[in-house]
N, C-alpha and C positions, 0 to 999 in steps of 0.2 A: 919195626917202624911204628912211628906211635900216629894214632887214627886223627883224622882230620878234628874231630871232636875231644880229645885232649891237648890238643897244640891249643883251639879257640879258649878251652877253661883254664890253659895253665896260662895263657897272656892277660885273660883274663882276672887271675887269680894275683900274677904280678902285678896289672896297672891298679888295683884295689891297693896291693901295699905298698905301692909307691903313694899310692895319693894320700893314705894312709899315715904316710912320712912326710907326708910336705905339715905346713900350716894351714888351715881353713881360712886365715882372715885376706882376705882384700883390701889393698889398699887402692883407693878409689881416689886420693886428692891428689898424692904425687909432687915433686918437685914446684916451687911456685915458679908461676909463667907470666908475666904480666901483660896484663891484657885492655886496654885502653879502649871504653866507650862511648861513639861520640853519637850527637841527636845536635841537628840544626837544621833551619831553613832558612834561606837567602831571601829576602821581600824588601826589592826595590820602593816598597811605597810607604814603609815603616822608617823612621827617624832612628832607631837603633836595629843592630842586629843582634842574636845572641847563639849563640852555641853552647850546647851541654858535654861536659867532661866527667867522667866518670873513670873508675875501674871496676873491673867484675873481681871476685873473689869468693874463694871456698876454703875452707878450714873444718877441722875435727869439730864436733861439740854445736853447738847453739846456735844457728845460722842468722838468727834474729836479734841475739845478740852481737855478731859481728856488723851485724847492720847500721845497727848504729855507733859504730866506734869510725871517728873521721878517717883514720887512716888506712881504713879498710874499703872505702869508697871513696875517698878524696885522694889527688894528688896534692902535696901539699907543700904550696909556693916553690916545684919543682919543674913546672914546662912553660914551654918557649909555643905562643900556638900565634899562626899568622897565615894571610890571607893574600895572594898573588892575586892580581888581573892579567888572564891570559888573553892574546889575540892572536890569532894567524899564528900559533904556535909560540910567542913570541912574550914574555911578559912588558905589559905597559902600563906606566906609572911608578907610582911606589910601593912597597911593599907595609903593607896594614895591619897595624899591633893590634890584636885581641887582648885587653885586656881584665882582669879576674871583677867580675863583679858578684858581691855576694847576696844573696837573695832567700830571706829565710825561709825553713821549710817548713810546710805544712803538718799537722802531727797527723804520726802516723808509726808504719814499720820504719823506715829511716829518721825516723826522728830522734835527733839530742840536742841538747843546750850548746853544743861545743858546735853543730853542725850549720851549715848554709847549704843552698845549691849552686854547685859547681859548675859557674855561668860564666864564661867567656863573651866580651861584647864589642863593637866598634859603633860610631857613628857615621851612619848614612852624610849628614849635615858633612864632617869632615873629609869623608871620604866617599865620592856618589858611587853607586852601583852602574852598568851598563848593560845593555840588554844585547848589544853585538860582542859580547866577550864571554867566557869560562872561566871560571875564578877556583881557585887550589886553594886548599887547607890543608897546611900541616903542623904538626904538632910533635913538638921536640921534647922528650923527658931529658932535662938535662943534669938528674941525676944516673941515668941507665941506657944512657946513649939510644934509646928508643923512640922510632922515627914514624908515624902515623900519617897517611894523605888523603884526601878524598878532593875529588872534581866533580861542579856543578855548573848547567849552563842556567840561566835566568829564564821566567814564565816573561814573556811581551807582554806588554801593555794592552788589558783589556778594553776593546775601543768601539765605535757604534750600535751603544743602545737606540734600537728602534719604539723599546717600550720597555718602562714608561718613557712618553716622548721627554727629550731637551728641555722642551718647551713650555712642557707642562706646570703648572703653582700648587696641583695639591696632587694626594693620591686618590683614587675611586673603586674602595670595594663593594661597593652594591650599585648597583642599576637604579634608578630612576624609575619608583613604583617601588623599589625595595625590592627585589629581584634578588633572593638571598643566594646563586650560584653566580653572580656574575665574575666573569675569569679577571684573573690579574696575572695576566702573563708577562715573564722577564726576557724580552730579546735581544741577542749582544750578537757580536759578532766574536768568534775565537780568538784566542793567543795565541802564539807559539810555544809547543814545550807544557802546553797543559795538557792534562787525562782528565783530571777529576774538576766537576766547577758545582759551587752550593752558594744558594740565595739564599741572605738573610733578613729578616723585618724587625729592627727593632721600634717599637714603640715607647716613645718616653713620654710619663705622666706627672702629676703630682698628686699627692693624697692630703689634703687637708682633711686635716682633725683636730678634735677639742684643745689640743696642746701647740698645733703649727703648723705647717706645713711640710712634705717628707717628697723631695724629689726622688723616683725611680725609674727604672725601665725595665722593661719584660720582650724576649728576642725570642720569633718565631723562625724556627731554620728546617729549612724544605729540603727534600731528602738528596742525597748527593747526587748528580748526572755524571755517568760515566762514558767518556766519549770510546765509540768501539774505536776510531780511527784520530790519533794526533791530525787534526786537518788544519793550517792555520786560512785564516777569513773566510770562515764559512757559519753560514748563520744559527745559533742557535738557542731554543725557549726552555724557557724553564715554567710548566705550566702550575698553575695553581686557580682554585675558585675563593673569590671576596668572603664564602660563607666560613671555610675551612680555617681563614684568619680569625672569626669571630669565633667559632666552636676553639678554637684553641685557648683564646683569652678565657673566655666564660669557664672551661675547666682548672686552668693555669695560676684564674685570680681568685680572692675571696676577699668575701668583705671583712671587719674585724670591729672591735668594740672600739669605740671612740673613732672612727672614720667618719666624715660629714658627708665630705662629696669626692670625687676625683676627676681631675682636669687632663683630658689627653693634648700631649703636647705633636712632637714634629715624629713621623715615624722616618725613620732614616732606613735606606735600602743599602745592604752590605751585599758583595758576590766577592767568592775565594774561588780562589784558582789553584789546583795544586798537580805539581809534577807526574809522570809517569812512573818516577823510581818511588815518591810517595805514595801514590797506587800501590805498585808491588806491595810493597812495607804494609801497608795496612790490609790487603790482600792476604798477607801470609800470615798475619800475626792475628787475625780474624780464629774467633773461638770454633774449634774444631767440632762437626755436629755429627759427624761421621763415628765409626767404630775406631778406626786408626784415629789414634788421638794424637799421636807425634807428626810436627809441621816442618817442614823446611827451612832451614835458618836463612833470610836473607837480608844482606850488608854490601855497603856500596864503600864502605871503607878499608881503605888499605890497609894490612898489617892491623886492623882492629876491627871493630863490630858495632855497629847501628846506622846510619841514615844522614845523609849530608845531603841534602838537595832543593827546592825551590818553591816555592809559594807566591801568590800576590794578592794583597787585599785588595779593593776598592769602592768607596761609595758613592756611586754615582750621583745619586739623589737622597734628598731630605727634603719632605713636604709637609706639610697639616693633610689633613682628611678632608676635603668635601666636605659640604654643609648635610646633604644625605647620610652619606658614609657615616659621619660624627652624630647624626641623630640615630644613626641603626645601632653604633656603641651605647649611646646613651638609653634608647628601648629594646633594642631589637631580643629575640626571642633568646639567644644565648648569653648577652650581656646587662641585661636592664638588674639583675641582680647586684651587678657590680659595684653602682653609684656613681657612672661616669654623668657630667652633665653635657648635654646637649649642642648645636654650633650654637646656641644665643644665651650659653652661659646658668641654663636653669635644671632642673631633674623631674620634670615631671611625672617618670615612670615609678616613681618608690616615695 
């Protein structure tokens, strides 16, 4: 009888020449599989909608260069992609053509002369959104009988700003004496169907200089507010201090040669609202800080991979500064470098 310790080296001695006999290589790509990725968001407050189409792909060799060959990432004048209104289980209305809008791309890894982004669009104008309904996308390759869907409900209509008031003609980041912390807090009341909400200030100016004048704007965006609890009508601020707006400009901007002066215009107040399943998404795809560097794939799309879900702009307000406020841009301890002039039009700090 042969010892426990000759049976373990003679199996051991065969699985070596067996494996021995096989081939080393791996084949890692495997049959192609097609695989359709989609990225949209629904925002009833936008005059177009757009949705992104792609396919993923893998191939032997140069992954950089399949990147930019169209038909490695494009479907190409092959799908049928549209958009249902559901209610009470039920579709209502008609049914709404996406159609291919191309949109060029920025250079980069997917960039070529032959390429667009692969934008699917409708108009809002032609067809309105509704906020008591569920709206379906799907997407037919009608070369590969290959069927893709995803379902999204709508963020509500974000509604009673308490601050800044209705009511109010300008905006006021400083206090009265100059008070470089005074708050400028944003109070709304929630949506329905939002997780994430971010305030935005853009400030629009002009720059005159030796050659003309140069309309721009420069947008301060306040860190995102994550609601622990989907709660709809309940109150809530998004805090910030008037000083914090100025320290950002005074870093943000500079002067330059040949600029005289610069004139601040209307600063318009932006708040986004975005979905819970965009939470997730952004959640998951967040750069990993951890030891485990592999994340969780998460997709709300059927039969495919990426993110179909909801968003809503809205700008409530657009004001001028204060006659304070616009004097502290034009001296104040962060901005008098700038060259903005003053509420009465002059620059006496430079």
């Amino acid at each position: 009888m042969k010892s426990v310790k000759s049976i373990i080296f003679s199996s051991i001695l065969a699985g070596t020449v067996l494996l021995s006999a096989c081939s080393t290589d791996l084949d890692v790509i495997g049959d192609y599989k097609e695989t359709i990725v989609v990225y949209g968001l629904l925002d009833q407050a936008q005059d177009t909608q757009y949705v992104k189409i792609n396919k993923a792909f893998l191939g032997a060799g140069d992954a950089f260069g399949y990147a930019q060959v169209k038909d490695s990432v494009q479907f190409v004048n092959s799908l049928s992609v549209e958009l249902r209104r559901i209610k009470n289980g039920v579709q209502v209305g008609p049914t709404i053509p996406l159609i291919p809008t191309n949109k060029p791309k920025d250079p980069g890894v997917f960039y070529s002369t032959d390429q667009a982004n692969a934008i699917y669009s409708f108009s809002t104008v032609d067809y309105p959104l509704f906020v008591d309904s569920e709206y379906e996308l799907t997407i037919n390759n009608n070369e590969t009988g290959n069927i893709v869907t995803a379902k999204t409900s709508l963020i509500t209509d974000i509604t009673g700003f308490t601050n800044p008031s209705p009511l109010g003609s300008t905006f006021s980041f400083v206090a009265f004496g100059y008070v470089p912390n005074y708050p400028f807090n944003v109070v709304w009341t929630s949506a329905k169907n939002a997780r994430l909400y971010q305030v935005i200030l853009r400030l629009n100016y002009t720059d005159s200089t030796l050659t003309g004048n140069i309309a721009r704007t420069i947008e301060y965006t306040l860190p995102v507010k994550r609601m622990d609890k989907i709660d709809f009508a309940t109150t809530v601020t998004q805090e910030m201090k008037g000083r914090d707006f100025y320290q950002y400009l005074g870093g943000a901007l500079t002067g330059y040669s040949g600029l005289v002066k610069r004139v601040a215009g209307k600063v318009d107040l932006f708040l986004v609202a975005g979905s819970d399943e965009l939470s997730t998404f952004i959640d998951v795809n967040k750069p990993s800080t951890g030891i485990i560097q592999e994340r969780p794939e998460y997709t709300n799309i059927n039969n495919g991979l990426g993110l179909f879900s909801s968003r809503l702009n809205r700008a409530p307000a657009s004001r001028f500064l204060d006659n304070t406020s616009w004097d502290s841009l034009a001296c104040g301890q962060y901005t008098k470098h700038l060259k903005f002039v003053n509420a009465i039009g002059t620059h006496p700090c430079f």
